[in-house]
N, C-alpha and C positions, 0 to 999 in steps of 0.2 A: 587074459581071456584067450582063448584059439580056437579057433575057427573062422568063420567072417563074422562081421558087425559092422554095420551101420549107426552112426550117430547125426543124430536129425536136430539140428540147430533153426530154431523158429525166428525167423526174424519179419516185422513186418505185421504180425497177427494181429496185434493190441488195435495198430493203424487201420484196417481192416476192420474189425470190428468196432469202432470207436465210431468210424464213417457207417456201415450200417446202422449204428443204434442211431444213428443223426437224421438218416432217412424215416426210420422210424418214427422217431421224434420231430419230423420236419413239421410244420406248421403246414396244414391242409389249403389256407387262404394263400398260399404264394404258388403254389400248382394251380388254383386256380383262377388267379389273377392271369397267370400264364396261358393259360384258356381261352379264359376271358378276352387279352387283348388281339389272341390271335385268332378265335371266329368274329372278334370284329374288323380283323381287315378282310376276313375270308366273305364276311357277307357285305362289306364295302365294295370288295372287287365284283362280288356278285350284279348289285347295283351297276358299275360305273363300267366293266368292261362283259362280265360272262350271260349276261340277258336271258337266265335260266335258272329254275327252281331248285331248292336241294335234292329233287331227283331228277334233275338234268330237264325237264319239259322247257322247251323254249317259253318265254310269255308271251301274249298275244298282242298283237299292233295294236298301237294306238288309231285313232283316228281321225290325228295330221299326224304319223308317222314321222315324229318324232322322236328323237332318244328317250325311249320306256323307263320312268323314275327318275330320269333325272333333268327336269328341268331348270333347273335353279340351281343343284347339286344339294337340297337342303336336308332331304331325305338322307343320302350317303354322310353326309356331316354329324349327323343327326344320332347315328347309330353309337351304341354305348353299351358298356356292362355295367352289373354291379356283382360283388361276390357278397355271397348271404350264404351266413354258416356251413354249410357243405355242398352247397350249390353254386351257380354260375348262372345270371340273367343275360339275355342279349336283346337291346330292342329299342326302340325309338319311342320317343313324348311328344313327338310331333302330333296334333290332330288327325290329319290326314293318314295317316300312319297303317292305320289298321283296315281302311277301305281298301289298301294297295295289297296287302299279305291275306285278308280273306273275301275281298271282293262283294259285291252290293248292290242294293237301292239308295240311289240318292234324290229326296224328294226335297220338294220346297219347305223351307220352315214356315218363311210366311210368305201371303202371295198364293197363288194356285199356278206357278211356273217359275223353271232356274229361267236366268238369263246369265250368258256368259257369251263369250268369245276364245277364238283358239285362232293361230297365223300358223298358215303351211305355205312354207315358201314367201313370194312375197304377196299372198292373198290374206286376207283379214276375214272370217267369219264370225258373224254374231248370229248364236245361237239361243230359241227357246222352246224350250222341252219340260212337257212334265214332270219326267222323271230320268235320270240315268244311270242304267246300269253298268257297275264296273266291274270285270272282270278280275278274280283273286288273278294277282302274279306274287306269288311269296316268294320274301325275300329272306324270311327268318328259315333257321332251322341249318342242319350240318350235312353234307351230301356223305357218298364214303370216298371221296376224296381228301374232302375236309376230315373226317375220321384219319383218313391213314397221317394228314398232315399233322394235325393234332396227338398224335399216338408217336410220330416220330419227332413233335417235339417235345414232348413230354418225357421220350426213352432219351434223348441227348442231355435235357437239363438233370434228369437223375444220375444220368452218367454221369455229368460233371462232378456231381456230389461226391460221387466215391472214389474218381480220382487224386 
């Protein structure tokens, strides 16, 4: 032959493609098991350090101003996934659980009054009240923090794949 010529030796390619069809073929419940476990430490942290909704609104005091949800820590402990066929749940079985993320009346089952108590500081009040009202502080849901967190960890585990 004369003139120039290029000869292109492929190495590599089969590897390469082999790892693509793998992502392809990856199994949908291990992305989001990966999901899964990490908007529940994002809404854990939520709970126990960042005291604000997934679109940043601070919650509202309490009224002994104390640490908001987490008295006991039983709520943050509490928080769980489950993965369901191409979905991802996040959320809590706790009772109390749902008065705290959409807020409420809480009246007397039985009786025509709660009676409770609450300590601020080192004062003890016992309270009785008809009724009281709670304020939604949501704890569920993904800010776009949580988004970008989520998306970059999601783009590191695929990477790993095709490495």
């Amino acid at each position: 032959m004369t003139g120039a010529a290029v000869t292109i030796t492929e190495t590599g390619l089969s590897e390469a493609v082999a790892a693509i069809d793998g992502i392809a073929h990856l199994p949908e419940h291990k992305v989001l098991d990966t999901i899964g476990r990490l908007v529940q430490e994002q809404t854990r942290r939520r709970i126990t350090s960042e005291k604000t909704s997934p679109d940043g609104a601070a919650w509202k005091e309490n009224y002994a101003r104390t640490p908001i949800l987490e008295q006991s820590g039983a709520l943050a402990d509490s928080i769980d996934y489950a993965v369901d066929g191409s979905s991802v749940m996040i959320g809590s079985g706790l009772v109390y659980a749902a008065i705290h993320q959409f807020g409420g009346v809480i009246k007397p089952r039985y009786g025509d009054a709660l009676k409770f108590w609450f300590q601020v500081g080192a004062n003890v009040d016992f309270v009785i009240a008809k009724q009281v009202t709670m304020p939604a502080r949501p704890y569920l849901g993904v800010s776009e923090d949580n988004k970008a967190e989520i998306l970059e960890a999601v783009t590191d585990w695929i990477g790993g794949l095709v490495q």
